[in-house]
N, C-alpha and C positions, 0 to 999 in steps of 0.2 A: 465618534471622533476619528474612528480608525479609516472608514469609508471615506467622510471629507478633508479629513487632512492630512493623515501621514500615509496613505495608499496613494491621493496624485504627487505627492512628495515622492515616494520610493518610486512611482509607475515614470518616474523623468529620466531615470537611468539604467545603466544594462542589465537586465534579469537576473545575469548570472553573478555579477558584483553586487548587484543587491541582496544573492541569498547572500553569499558571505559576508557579509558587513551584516544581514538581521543577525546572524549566527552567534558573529564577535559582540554585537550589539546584546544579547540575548543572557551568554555566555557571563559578560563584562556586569550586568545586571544584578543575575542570580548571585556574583561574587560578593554586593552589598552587604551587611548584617541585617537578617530580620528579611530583606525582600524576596526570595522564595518563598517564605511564610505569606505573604503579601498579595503573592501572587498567583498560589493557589486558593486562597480565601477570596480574591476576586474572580478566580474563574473556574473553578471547580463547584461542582455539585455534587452532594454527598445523601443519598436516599438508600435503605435496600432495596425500593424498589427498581429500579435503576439496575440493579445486580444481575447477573445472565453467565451461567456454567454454559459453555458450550465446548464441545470436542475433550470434555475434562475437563475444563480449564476455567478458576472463575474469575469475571471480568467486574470491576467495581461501576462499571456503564459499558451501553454499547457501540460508545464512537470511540476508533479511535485513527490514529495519523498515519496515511498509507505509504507505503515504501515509497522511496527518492528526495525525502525529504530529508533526512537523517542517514545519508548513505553510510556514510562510516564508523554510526556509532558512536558520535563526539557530542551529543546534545540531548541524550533520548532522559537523562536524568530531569532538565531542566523544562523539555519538552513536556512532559508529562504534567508539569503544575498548572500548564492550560486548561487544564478538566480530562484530559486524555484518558480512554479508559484502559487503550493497552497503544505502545508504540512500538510500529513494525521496520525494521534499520536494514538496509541494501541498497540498490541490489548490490550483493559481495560475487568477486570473482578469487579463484585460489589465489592468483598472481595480481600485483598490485597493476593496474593500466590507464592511459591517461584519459580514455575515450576518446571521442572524433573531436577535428579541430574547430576551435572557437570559430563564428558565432553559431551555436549551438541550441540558446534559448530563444526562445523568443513569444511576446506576449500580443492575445489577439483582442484588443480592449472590447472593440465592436462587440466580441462574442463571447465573452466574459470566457475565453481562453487563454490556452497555454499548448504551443509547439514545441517541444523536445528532441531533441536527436543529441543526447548526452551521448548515449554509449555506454554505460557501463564503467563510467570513471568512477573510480574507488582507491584505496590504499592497500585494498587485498582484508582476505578474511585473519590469517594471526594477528594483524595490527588492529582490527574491530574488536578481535576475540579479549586481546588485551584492557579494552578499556571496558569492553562490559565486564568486566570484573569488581567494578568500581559500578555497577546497577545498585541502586538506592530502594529497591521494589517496587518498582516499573515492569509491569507484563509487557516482556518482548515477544515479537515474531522476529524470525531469520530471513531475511528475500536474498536466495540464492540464483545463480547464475555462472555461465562457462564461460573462459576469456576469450575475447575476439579470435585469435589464434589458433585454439583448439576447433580442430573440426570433429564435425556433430558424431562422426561413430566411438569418436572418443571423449563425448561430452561428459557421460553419464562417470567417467573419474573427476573430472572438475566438482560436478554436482557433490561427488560421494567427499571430495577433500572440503569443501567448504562443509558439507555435513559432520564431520567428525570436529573440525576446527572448534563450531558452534556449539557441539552438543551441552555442553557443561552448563552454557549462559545464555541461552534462549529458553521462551517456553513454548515454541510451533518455529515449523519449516514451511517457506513457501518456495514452491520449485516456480519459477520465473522460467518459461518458454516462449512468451508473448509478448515481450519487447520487440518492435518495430526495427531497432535501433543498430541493432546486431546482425552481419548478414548472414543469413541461412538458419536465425536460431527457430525462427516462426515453422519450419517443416520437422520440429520435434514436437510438435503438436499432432503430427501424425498418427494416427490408434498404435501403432506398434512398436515405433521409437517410443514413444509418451510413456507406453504400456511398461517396457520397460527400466527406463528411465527412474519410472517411481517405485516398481518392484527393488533396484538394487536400492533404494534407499530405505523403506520397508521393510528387507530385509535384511538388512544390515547388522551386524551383530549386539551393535552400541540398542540397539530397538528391544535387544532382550534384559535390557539392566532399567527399563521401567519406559518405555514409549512414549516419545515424543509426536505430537499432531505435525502431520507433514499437509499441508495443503498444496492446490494446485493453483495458477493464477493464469487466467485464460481470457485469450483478446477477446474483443466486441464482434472481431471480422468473420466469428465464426457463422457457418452453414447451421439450419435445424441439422443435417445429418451430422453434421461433425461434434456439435452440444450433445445429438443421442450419444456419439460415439465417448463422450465423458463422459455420461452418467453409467454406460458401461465400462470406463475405464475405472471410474471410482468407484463401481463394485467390484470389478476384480478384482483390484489392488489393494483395497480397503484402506485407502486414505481418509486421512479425517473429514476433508470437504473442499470447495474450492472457492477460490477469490475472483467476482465477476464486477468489473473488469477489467482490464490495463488497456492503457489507450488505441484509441484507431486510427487507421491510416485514410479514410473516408478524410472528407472535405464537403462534402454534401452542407447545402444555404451557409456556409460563410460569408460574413461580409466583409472582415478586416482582412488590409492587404496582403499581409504575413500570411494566408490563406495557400500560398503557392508552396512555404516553404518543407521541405521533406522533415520526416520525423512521427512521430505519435502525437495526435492530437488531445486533449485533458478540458477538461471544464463542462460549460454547462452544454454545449453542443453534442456530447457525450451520454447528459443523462436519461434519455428516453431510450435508448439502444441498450445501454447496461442495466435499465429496470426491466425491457423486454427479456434480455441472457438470462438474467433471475428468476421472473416468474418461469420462462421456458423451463428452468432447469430442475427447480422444484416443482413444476406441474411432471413432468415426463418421471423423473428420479421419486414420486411421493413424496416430496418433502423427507425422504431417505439421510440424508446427510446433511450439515449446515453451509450456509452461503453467507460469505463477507459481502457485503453491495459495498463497492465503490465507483465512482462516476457523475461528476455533476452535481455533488452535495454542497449546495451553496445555502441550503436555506431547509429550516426547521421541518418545514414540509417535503422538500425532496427526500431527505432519509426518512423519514415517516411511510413515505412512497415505497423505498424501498425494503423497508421491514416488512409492508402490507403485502409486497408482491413476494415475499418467501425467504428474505434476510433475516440473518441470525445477529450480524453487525453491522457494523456500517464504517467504513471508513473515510478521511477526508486529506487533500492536499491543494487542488488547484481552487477551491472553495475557500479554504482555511488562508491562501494567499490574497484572494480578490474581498471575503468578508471580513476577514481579520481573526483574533484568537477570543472576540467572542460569541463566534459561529457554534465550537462544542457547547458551552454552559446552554444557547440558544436552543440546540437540539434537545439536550439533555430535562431541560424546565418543557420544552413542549410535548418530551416523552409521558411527565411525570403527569402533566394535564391531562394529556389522553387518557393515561392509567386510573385516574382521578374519575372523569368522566365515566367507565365502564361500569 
């Protein structure tokens, strides 16, 4: 139903008026009697097979919804009755800021994508921190990030204050350096800004009252040499693992016209690039540390795909918008057949 009727119904108006009205819509829902209940028992699946400890940490499945979708923390309660098995809330900057100016989304039907150049619009990380306090037992991630403003020698304070903000009501950090969207943030992805970067967070004093997974989240755009250079930065550093991948600035066979516009590209044009970054990263690394696979999960078999090629999770957003909310249970039932099968 969601494919033929209410996706070309939402696909008639602005991307970005249409998150916010699902949001209100969503919101407006769950406030019913009884329909939460409703709406987890239609889209949740519930197996211990399904179960997956990873970085510490255990996941009741292992799909879950990847940062930008829930930037501020205002839905990840209600989010999570889709079948989610953890929801990841950002990207937060210290200071609250409004990102680049409108039109800003925009959707590439042709090629079952999604163009971005948000920016980093959020409310700021105390006003997030406030309402995860009100978490219902939804496994959060933290997706952190430095405000336009700050320039990059003095990032690594932005990073550390949204870290401290968060510590109480997450359960993983992901340090966001590979937004497109932001200028100059992509050259902290450099081996020794990077290197750094996740040392003061690592080391940070809050890490001695019980350790938090701090992950990394790293574009598509990267070099084999510069992926070596993360799997030696995540042994240095001893980060929990990294999230592969956040969108790319490639353009490569597009066919919808929206194809010119600037920003990070999301969808299915994405997912052979970020199944390559994964296997790359667990063939080089030994399958050493765990891999989130996001990119291009539109269908039961793309995250299948990406488990196969060396993922621990799997996460979804431009899939979750183009097939609807019952893309997770789809994965989920095709996980348990496979398991079934073996």
């Amino acid at each position: 139903m969601y494919r033929y009727f209410i996706r070309p119904l939402l696909f008639q108006f602005d991307p970005e008026k249409v998150h916010h009205f699902t949001f209100g819509f969503i919101k407006w829902v769950n406030g019913i009697p009884g329909m939460r209940g409703l709406i987890a028992a239609l889209y949740t699946v519930k197996d211990p097979a399904l179960e997956r400890e990873v970085f510490g940490l255990k996941f009741s499945n292992p799909v879950g919804l990847a940062a930008g979708f829930d930037k501020d923390a205002r839905l990840f309660n209600e989010l999570s009755g889709f079948g989610f098995g953890f929801v990841e809330i950002g990207t937060l900057t210290p200071e609250p800021q409004p990102g680049n100016p409108p039109k800003r989304l925009f959707r590439l039907r042709e090629d079952s994508a999604v163009i971005n150049r948000m920016g980093f619009n959020n409310g700021g990380v105390k006003a997030a921190a406030e309402r995860l306090k009100k978490n219902k037992g939804v496994l959060i991630g933290g997706n952190i990030g430095k405000n336009k403003v700050t320039p990059n020698e003095a990032a690594a304070g932005d990073y550390r204050k949204c870290f401290e903000a968060l510590y109480p009501y997450v359960d993983y950090f992901v340090v966001n350096v590979s937004s497109p969207n932001t200028p100059g943030l992509r050259a902290l992805q450099d081996k020794e800004p990077l290197k750094q970067l996740l040392l003061t967070l690592q080391q940070h004093p809050l890490q001695n009252k019980g350790a938090k997974p701090v992950l990394l989240k790293i574009a598509p755009d990267l070099t084999d040499g510069q992926l070596k250079d993360i799997v030696a930065i995540v042994g240095e550093t001893g980060i929990a693992g990294v999230i592969a991948t956040n969108t790319t600035i490639s353009r490569e066979g597009l066919a919808s016209p929206n194809r010119e516009e600037t920003g990070g590209l999301s969808g299915k044009p994405l997912k052979e690039r970020s199944t390559e970054v994964i296997r790359f990263l667990n063939r080089e690394s030994g399958g050493s540390f765990p891999i989130i696979g996001v990119g291009g999960v539109h269908s039961p078999e793309d995250a299948l795909e990406k488990l196969e090629a060396g993922a621990s999770l799997v996460q979804v957003y431009t899939g979750f918008i183009y097939e609807g909310p019952s893309l997770v249970k789809r994965i989920n039932r095709a996980l348990l057949k496979r398991g079934n099968k073996k």
